[in-house]
MIRO-892125 format. One line per 10 residues: number of its first residue (from 1); their letters; for each residue x, y, z of N, C-alpha, C. Coordinates in steps of 0.2 Angstrom, whole numbers. Example, Ala and Ser with C-alpha at 12.3 -4.5 7.8 and 13.67 -1.06 7.14 Angstrom:
1	as	66,-28,39,62,-22,39,66,-16,39 ~ 64,-11,35,68,-5,36,64,0,39
END
This chain:
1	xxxxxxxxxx	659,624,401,663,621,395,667,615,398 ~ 666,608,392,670,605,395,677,607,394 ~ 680,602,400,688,606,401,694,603,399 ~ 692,596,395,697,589,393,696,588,385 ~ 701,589,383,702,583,376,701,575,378 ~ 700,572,377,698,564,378,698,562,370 ~ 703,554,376,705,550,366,698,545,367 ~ 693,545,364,685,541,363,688,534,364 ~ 684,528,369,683,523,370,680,523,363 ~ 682,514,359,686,510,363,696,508,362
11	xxxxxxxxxx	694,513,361,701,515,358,706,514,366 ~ 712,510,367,714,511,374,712,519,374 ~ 715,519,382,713,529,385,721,529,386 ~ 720,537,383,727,540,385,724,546,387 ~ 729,549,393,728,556,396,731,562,392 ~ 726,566,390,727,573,386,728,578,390 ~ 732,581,392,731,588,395,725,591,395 ~ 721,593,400,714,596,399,717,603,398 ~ 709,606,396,711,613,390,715,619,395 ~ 715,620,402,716,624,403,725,623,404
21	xxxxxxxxxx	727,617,406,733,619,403,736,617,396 ~ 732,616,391,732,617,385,732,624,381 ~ 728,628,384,728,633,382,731,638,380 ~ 738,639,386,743,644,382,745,641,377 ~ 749,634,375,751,632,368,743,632,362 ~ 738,633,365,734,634,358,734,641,358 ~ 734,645,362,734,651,360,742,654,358 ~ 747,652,360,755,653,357,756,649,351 ~ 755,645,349,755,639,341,750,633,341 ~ 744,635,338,738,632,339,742,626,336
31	xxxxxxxxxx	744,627,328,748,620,326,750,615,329 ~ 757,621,330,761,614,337,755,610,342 ~ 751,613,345,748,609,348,743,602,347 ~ 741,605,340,738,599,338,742,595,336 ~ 748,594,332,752,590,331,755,586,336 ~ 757,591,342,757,587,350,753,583,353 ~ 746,585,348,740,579,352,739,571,346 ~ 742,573,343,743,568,337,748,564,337 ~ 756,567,339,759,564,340,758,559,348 ~ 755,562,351,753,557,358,747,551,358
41	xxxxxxxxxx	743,553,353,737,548,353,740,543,348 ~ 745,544,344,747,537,343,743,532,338 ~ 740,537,334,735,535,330,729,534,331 ~ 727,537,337,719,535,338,716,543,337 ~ 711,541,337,706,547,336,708,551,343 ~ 709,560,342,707,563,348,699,566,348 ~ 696,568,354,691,571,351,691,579,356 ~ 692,585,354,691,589,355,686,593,360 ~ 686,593,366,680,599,367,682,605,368 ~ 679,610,363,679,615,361,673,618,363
51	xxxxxxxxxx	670,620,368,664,623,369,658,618,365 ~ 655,623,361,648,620,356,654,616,353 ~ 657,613,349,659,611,342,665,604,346 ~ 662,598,346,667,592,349,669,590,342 ~ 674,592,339,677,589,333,681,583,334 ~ 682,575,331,687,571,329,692,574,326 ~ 698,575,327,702,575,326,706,568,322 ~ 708,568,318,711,561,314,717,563,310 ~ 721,560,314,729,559,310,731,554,309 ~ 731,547,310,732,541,305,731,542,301
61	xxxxxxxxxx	737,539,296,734,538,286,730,535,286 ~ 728,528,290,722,526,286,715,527,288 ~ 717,530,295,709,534,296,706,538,291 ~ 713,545,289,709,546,283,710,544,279 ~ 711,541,275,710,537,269,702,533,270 ~ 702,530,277,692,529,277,689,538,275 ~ 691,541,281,688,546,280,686,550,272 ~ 692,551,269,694,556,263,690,549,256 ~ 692,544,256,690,539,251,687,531,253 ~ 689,529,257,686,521,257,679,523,260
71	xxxxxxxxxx	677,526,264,669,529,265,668,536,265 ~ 669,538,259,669,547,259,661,548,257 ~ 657,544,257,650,544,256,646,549,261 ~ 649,544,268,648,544,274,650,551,276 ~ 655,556,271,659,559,275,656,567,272 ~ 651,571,274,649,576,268,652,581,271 ~ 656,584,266,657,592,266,653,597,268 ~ 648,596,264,641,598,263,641,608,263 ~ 637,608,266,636,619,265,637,620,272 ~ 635,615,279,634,619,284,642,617,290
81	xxxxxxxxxx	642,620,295,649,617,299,655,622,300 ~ 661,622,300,666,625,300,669,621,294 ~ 673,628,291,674,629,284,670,630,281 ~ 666,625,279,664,624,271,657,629,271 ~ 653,630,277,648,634,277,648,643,276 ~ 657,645,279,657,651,276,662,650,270 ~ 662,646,267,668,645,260,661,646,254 ~ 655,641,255,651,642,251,646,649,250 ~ 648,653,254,644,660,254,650,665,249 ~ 656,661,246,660,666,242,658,661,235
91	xxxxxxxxxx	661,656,236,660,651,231,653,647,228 ~ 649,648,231,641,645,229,641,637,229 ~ 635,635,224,637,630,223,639,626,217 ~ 643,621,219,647,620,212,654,615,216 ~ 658,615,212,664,611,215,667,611,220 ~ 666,616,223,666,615,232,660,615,236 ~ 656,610,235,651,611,239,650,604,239 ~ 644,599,238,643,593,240,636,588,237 ~ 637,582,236,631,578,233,629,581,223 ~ 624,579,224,624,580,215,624,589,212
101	xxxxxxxxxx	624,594,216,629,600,213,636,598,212 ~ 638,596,215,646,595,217,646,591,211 ~ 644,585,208,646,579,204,647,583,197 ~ 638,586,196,638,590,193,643,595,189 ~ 645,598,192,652,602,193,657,599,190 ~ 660,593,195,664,589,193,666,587,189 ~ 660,585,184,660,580,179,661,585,172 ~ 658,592,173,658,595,169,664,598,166 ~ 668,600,172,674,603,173,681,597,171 ~ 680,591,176,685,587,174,689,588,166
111	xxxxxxxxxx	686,586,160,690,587,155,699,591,154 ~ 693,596,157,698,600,157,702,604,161 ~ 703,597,166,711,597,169,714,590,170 ~ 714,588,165,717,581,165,724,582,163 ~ 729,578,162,736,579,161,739,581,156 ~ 732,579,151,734,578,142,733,587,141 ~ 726,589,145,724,596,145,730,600,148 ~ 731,600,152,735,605,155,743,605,152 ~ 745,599,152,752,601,146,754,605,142 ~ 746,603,138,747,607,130,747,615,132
121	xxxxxxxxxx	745,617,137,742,624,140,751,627,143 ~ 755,622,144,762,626,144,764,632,143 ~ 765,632,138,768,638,134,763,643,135 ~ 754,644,132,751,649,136,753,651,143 ~ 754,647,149,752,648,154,762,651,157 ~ 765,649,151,774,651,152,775,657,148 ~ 772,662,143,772,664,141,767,671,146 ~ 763,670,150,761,671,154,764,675,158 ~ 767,670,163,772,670,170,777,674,167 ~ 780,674,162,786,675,158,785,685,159
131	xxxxxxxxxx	778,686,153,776,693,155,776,697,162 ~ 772,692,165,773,697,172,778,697,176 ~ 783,693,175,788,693,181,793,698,176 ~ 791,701,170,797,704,166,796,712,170 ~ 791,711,171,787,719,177,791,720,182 ~ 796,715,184,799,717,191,806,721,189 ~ 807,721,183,813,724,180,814,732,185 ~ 809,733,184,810,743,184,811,742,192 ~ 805,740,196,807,739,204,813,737,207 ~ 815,732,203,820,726,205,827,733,204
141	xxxxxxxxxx	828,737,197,832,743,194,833,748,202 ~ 826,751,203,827,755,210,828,753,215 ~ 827,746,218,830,745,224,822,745,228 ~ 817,745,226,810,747,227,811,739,234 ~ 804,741,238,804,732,241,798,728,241 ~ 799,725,238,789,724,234,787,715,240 ~ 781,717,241,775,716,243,777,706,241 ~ 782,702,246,780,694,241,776,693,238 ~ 771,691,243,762,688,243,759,693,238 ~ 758,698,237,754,702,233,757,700,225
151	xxxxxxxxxx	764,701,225,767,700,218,767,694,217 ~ 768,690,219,766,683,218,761,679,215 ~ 755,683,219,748,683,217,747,684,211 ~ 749,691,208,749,694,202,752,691,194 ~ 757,688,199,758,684,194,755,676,193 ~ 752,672,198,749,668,197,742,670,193 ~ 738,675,197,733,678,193,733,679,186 ~ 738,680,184,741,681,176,740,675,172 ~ 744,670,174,744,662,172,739,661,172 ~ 735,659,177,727,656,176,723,659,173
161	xxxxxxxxxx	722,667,173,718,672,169,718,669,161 ~ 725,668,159,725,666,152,722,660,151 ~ 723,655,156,720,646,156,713,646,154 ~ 710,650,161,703,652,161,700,655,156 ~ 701,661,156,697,667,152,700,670,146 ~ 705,667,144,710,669,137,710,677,137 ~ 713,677,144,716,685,146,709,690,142 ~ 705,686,143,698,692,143,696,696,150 ~ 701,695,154,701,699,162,708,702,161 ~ 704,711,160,711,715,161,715,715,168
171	xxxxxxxxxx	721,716,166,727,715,172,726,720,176 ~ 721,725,176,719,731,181,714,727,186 ~ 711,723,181,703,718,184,707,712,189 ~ 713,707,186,717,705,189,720,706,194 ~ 723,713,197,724,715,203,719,715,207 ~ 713,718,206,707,719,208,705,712,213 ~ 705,706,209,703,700,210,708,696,217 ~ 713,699,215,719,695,220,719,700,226 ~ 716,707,225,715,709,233,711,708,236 ~ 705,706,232,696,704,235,698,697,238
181	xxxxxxxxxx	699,692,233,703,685,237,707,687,245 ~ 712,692,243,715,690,249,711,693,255 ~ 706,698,254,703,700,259,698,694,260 ~ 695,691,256,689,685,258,692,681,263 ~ 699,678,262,702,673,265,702,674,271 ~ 704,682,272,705,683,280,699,685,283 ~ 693,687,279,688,689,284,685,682,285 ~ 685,675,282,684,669,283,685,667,289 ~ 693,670,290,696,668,297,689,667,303 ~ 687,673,304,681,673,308,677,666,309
191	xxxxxxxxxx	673,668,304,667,660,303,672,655,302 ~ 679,654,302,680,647,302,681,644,310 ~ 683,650,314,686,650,319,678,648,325 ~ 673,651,322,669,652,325,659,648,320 ~ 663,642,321,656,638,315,650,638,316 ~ 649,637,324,644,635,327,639,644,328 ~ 641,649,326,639,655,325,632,654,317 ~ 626,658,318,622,659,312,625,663,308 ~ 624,661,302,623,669,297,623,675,299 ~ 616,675,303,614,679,305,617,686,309
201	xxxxxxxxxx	622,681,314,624,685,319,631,685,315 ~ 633,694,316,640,698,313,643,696,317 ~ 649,696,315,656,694,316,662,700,312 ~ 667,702,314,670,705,312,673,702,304 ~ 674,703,301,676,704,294,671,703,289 ~ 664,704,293,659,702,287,657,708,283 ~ 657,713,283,658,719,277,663,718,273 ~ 666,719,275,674,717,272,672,708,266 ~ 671,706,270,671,701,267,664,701,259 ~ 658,705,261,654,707,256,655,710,251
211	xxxxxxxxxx	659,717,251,664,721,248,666,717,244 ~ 672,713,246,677,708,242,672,704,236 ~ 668,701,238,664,696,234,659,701,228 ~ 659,705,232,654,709,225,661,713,222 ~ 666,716,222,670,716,219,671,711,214 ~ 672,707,216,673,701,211,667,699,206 ~ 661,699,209,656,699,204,657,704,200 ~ 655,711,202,656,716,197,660,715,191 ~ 667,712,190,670,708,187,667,702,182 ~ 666,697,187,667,690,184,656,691,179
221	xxxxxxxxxx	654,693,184,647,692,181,645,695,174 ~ 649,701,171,649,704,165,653,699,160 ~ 657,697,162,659,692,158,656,686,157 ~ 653,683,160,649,678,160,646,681,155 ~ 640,685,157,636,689,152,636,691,144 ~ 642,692,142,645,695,138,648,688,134 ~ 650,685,136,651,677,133,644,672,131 ~ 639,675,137,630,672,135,629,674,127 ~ 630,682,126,629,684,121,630,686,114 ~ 637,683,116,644,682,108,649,677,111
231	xxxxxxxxxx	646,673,110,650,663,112,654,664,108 ~ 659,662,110,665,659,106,666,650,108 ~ 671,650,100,672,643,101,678,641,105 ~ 680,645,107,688,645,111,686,639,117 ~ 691,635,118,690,632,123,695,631,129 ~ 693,638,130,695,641,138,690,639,144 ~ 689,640,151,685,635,155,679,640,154 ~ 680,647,155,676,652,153,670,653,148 ~ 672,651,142,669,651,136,665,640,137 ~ 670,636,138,665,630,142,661,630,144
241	xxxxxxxxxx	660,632,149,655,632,155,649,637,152 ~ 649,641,146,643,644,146,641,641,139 ~ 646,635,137,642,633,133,637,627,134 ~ 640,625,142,639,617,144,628,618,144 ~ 629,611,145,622,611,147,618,606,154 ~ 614,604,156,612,602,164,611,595,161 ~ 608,592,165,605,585,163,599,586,158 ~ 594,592,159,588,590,154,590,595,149 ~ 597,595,148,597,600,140,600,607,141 ~ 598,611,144,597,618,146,602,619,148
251	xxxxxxxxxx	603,626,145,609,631,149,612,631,154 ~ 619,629,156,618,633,165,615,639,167 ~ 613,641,172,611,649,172,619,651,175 ~ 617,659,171,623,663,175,625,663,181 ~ 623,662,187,624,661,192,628,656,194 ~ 627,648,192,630,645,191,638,643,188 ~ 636,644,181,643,647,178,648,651,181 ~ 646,658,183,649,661,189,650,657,196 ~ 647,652,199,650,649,205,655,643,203 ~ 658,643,196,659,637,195,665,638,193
261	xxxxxxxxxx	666,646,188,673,652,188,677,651,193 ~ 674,656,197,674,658,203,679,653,207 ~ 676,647,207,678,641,213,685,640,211 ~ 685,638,204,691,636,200,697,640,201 ~ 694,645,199,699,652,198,702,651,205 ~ 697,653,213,699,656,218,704,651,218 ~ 701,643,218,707,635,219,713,636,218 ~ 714,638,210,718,637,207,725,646,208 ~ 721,649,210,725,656,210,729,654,219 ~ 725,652,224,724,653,232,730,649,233
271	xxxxxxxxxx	728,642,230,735,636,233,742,638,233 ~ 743,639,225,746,641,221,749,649,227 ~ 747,654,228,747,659,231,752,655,237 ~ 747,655,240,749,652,249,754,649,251 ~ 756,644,247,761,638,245,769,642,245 ~ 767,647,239,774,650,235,776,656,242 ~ 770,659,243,774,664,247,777,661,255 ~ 777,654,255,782,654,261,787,650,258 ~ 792,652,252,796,649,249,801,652,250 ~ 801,660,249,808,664,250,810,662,258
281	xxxxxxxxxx	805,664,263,806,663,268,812,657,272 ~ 807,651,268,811,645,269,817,645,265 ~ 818,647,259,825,648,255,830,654,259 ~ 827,659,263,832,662,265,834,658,272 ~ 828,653,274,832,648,282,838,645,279 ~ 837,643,275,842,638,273,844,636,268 ~ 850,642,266,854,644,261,859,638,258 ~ 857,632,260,861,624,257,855,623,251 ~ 850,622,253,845,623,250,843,627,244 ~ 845,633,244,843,639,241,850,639,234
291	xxxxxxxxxx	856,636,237,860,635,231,862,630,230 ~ 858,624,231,855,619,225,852,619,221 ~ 846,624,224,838,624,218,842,631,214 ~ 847,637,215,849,640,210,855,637,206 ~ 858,631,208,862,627,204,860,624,200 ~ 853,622,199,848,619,195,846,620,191 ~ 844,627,193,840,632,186,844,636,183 ~ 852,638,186,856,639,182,861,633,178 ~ 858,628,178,862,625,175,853,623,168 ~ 847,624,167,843,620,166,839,627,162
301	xxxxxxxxxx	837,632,165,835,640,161,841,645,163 ~ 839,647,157,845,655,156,838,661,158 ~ 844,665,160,840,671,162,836,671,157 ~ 828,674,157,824,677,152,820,672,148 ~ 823,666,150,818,661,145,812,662,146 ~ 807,657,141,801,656,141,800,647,143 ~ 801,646,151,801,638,152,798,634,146 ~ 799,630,146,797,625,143,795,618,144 ~ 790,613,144,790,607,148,792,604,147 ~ 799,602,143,805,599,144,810,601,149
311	xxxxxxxxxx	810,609,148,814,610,156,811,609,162 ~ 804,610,161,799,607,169,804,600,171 ~ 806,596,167,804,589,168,812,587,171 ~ 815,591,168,822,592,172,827,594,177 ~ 820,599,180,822,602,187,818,599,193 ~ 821,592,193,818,586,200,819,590,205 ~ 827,594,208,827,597,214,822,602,214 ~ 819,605,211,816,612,210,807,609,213 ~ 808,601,211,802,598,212,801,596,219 ~ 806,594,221,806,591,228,806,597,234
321	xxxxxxxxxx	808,602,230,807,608,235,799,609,237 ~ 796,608,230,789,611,233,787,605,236 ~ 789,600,234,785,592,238,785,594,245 ~ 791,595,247,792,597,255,790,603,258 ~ 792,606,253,786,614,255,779,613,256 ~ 775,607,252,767,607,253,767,603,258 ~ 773,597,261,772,593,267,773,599,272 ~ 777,604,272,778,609,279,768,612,280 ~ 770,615,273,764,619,275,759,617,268 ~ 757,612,269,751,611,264,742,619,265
331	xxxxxxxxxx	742,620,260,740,627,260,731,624,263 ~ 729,617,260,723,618,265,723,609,269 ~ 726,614,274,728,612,280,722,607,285 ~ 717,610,285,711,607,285,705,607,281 ~ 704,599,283,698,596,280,693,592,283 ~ 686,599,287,680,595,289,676,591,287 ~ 673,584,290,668,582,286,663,581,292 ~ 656,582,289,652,579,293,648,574,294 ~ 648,569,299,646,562,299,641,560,296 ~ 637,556,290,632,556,288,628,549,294
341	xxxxxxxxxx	630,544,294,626,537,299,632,538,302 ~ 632,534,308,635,533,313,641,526,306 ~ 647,528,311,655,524,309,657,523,314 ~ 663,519,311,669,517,316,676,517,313 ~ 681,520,317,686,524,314,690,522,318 ~ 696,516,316,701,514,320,698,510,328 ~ 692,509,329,690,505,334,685,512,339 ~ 686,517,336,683,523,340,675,523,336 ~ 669,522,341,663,523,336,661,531,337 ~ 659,535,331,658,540,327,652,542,326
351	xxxxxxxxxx	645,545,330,640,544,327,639,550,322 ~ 631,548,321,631,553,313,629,560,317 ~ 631,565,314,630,572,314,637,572,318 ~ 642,572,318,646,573,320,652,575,316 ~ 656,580,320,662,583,316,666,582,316 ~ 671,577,311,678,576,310,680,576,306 ~ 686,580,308,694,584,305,699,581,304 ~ 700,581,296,705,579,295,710,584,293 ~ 718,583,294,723,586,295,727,586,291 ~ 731,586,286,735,585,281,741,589,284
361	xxxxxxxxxx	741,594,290,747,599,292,748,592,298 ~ 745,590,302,746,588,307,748,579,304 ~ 745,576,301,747,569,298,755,571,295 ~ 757,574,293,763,577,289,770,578,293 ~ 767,581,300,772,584,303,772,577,308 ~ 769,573,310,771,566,316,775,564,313 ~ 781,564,321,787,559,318,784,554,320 ~ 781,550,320,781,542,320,782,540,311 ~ 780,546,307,779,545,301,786,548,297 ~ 786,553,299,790,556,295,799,561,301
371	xxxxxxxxxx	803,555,300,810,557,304,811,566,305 ~ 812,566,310,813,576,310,807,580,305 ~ 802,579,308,796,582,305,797,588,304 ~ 800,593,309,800,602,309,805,602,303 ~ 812,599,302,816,601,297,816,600,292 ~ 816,605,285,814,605,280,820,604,276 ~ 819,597,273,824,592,269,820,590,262 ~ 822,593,259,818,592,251,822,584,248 ~ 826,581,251,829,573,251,825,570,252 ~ 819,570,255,814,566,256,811,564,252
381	xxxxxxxxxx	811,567,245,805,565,239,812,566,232 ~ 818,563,236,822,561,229,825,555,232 ~ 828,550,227,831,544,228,827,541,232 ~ 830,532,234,824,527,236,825,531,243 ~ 818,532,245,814,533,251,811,526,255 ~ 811,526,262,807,522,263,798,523,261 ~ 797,518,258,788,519,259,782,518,263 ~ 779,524,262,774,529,268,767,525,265 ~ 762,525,268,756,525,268,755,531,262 ~ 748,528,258,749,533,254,746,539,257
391	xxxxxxxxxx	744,539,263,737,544,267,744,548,271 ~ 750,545,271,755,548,275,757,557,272 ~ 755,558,266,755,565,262,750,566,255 ~ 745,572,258,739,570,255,738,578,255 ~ 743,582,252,743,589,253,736,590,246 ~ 735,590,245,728,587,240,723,586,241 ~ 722,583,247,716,580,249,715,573,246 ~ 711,568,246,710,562,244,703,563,242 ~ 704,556,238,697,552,238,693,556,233 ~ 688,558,230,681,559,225,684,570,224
401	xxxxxxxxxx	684,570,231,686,575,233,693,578,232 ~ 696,577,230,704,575,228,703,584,224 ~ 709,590,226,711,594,223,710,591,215 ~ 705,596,208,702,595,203,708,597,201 ~ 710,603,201,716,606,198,726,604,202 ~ 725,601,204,733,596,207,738,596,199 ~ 735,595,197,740,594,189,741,599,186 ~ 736,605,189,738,612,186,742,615,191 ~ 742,616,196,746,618,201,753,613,200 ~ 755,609,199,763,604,198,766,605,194
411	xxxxxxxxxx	761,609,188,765,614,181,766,619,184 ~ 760,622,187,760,629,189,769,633,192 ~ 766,629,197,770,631,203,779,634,202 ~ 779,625,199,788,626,199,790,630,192 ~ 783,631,185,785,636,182,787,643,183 ~ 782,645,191,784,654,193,791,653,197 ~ 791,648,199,798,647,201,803,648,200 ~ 803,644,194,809,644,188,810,650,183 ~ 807,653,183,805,660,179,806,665,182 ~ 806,665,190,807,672,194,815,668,197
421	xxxxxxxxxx	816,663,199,822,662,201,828,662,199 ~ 826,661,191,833,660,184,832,668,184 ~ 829,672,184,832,680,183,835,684,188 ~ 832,680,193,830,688,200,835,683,206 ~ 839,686,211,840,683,217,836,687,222 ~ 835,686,229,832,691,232,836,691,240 ~ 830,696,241,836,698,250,827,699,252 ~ 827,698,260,820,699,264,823,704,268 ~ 817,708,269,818,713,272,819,711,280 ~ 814,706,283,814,702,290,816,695,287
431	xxxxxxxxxx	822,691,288,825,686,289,817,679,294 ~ 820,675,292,816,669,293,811,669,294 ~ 809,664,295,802,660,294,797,662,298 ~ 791,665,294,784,670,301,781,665,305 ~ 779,663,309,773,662,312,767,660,306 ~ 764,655,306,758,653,302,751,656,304 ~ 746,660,300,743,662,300,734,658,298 ~ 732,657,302,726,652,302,720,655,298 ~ 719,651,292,713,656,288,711,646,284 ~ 707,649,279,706,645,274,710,642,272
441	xxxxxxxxxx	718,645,270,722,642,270,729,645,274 ~ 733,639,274,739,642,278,743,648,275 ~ 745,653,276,747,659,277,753,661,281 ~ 758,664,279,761,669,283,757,673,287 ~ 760,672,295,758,677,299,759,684,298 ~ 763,686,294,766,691,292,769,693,286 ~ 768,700,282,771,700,276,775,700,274 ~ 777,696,268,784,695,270,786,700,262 ~ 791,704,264,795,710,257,801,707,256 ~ 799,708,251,809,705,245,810,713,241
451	xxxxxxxxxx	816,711,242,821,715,236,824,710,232 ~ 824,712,224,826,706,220,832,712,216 ~ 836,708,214,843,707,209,842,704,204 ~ 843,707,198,845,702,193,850,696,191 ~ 850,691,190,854,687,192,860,689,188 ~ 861,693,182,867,696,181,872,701,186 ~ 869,702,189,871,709,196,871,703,201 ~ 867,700,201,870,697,210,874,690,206 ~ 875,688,202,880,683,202,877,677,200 ~ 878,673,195,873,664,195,877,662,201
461	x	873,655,201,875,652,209,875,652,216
END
């Protein structure tokens, strides 16, 4: 095995710690390290050897920006690599995959998440969050200590179920989906960890991981079916999609339609998920924090409301919170692409077949960009800021490729927010911030359990 990271000619050379004394800091905070190697290369490309898999490495803004948008031609996702080859054995093909499936997808799907679409869907999707977070009454009553990430889920699942499938997926089938999901993510951990691996050859979580995905069929594909059957005019993305038709006319096949659910649904449930459940933990580090954003929503919602988009649009600190929340931990943290013709990135040449990562955790956290990268200061995305590169935070992703659903996750989010934080205060069972968990998407390393009060019992403010 090679035993160096090397920053590629002709980029000046800078010396990289070689892997072996690299290796306790990747094994002890794989993050930190990469961010180590990003802050030292100083905007050049690092390149990685990693056994079989020499990945670039890119944290300059405008690398990626070539990479994500000004040549993203050049730059395919595609089916095979790490990531995206065991992402597509959940997802199919459709909007997370690449070339004219993907456009396909895209083009079909767009409409309906434009800004004009998802506004209007407020109230459904507030009416929503509103029902399940009223579920926590009776726990919250006994002192019970409920599961962050799971309840979380359940009630994001809740929200986009109504978007999607106009609550044609029982809340029994709902649970079902958000444990199959969580169990995909982890058993992905595997093949992501581990790319350069065939199909072929098992790897731990691969049962698990099949289980999971036929769970969710078992679900999603009688639905599909059942909508082939007795179409409505409803224009949910569910009833959509099996109206839509291909280029020569024709139906999607089910299969399709289903990969195309599926994609939207896991996007738009997963982000959403990942993001929120390292909220409390961060609201419990830093309790300045935590009683500004409750200053906000008690001064902006009363207990028990049913938000409203006028209230969304009034709780800025409640927004700055997540801005800074998705710069800590942007939930997809990486972004493989693979080289189509040979390029040139920053003066480093790139030839084709080659793997380059781009980082949205690691561009985010360099201080040469961003003053006190580790401390988490929701000031940063209020009042005049100085200005960043636009590639400087791209929790998103860029370019062609750019998250579909971004406009539904920036209503989403800070509505489960305002919903569960204008009623409930909470207490963790374990104080601070876990350790980050390497999957698909970033995750606590650990579960995190809340006890919640009613904000009449624990006091506004």
């Amino acid at each position: 095995m090679a035993d160096r990271a090397v920053l590629d000619p002709p980029a000046p050379a800078r010396k990289v710690p070689s892997l072996p004394r690299m290796l306790p800091g990747l094994l002890r905070d794989p993050l930190a390290e990469l961010v180590a190697l990003g802050d030292a290369a100083q905007g050049r490309l690092v390149r990685l050897n990693l056994g079989p898999v020499r990945p670039y490495l890119v944290t300059d803004p405008a690398h990626a920006q070539h990479v994500l948008r000004d040549n993203a031609a050049n730059y395919s996702r595609g089916g095979q690599g790490m990531l995206w080859r065991p992402v597509r054995r959940f997802t199919g093909d459709g909007i997370l995959s690449d070339g004219p499936e993907w456009q396909a997808s895209r083009s079909r799907m767009q409409p309906y998440f434009t800004a004009k679409r998802i506004d209007s869907l407020v109230e459904t999707m507030s009416l929503a969050v509103s029902a399940a977070i009223d579920e926590f009454a009776e726990p919250a009553q006994a002192g019970r200590w409920l599961d962050a990430g799971a309840e979380l889920g359940r009630v994001i699942c809740r929200a986009i179920s109504s978007v999607f499938f106009a609550d044609r997926v029982t809340i029994a089938d709902q649970l079902r989906i958000v444990a199959a999901q969580d169990a995909i993510v982890h058993a992905l951990r595997f093949r992501m960890l581990l790319p350069f691996l065939p199909d072929a050859v098992p790897v731990p979580g691969d049962r698990e991981f099949r289980r999971a995905v036929g769970a969710i069929d078992d679900i999603m594909m009688p639905l599909v079916r059942a909508e082939r059957e007795r179409p409505r005019d409803d224009d949910d993305l569910l009833a959509a999609l099996t109206r839509a038709r291909d280029d020569a006319g024709r139906p999607l096949p089910d299969q399709r339609v289903r990969d195309d659910v599926v994609s939207m649904f896991a996007t738009a449930t997963e982000t959403t998920y990942a993001l929120l459940t390292w909220l409390l933990p961060v609201l419990d580090a830093h309790p300045e924090v935590a009683d500004r954003l409750y200053a906000e929503l008690d001064e902006v919602v009363a207990p028990g409301d049913v938000v409203s988009r006028e209230q969304l649009g009034r709780l800025t600190y409640t927004r700055a919170v997540l801005d800074e929340l998705l710069r800590m931990y942007p939930p997809g943290w990486l972004l493989p692409r693979t080289t189509v013709a040979d390029d040139e990135i920053g003066g480093t040449r790139v030839r084709a077949g080659s793997t380059v990562v781009v980082s949205a955790y690691v561009t985010q956290r360099l201080a040469r960009l961003w003053p006190r990268p580790n401390e988490f200061d929701p000031q940063r995305f209020l009042g005049d800021q100085p200005r960043r590169h636009r590639y400087a935070y791209y929790p998103f992703g860029g370019g062609p490729h750019q998250c579909i659903g971004m406009y539904l996750f920036n209503l989403e989010a800070p509505l489960v927010v305002a919903t569960l934080l204008s009623r409930y205060r909470f207490r963790l069972r374990q104080p601070g911030v876990p350790p980050a968990q390497l999957t698909v998407n970033l995750r606590p390393g650990r579960r995190v359990e809340m006890l919640l009060r009613p904000v009449a019992a624990a006091g506004r403010g």
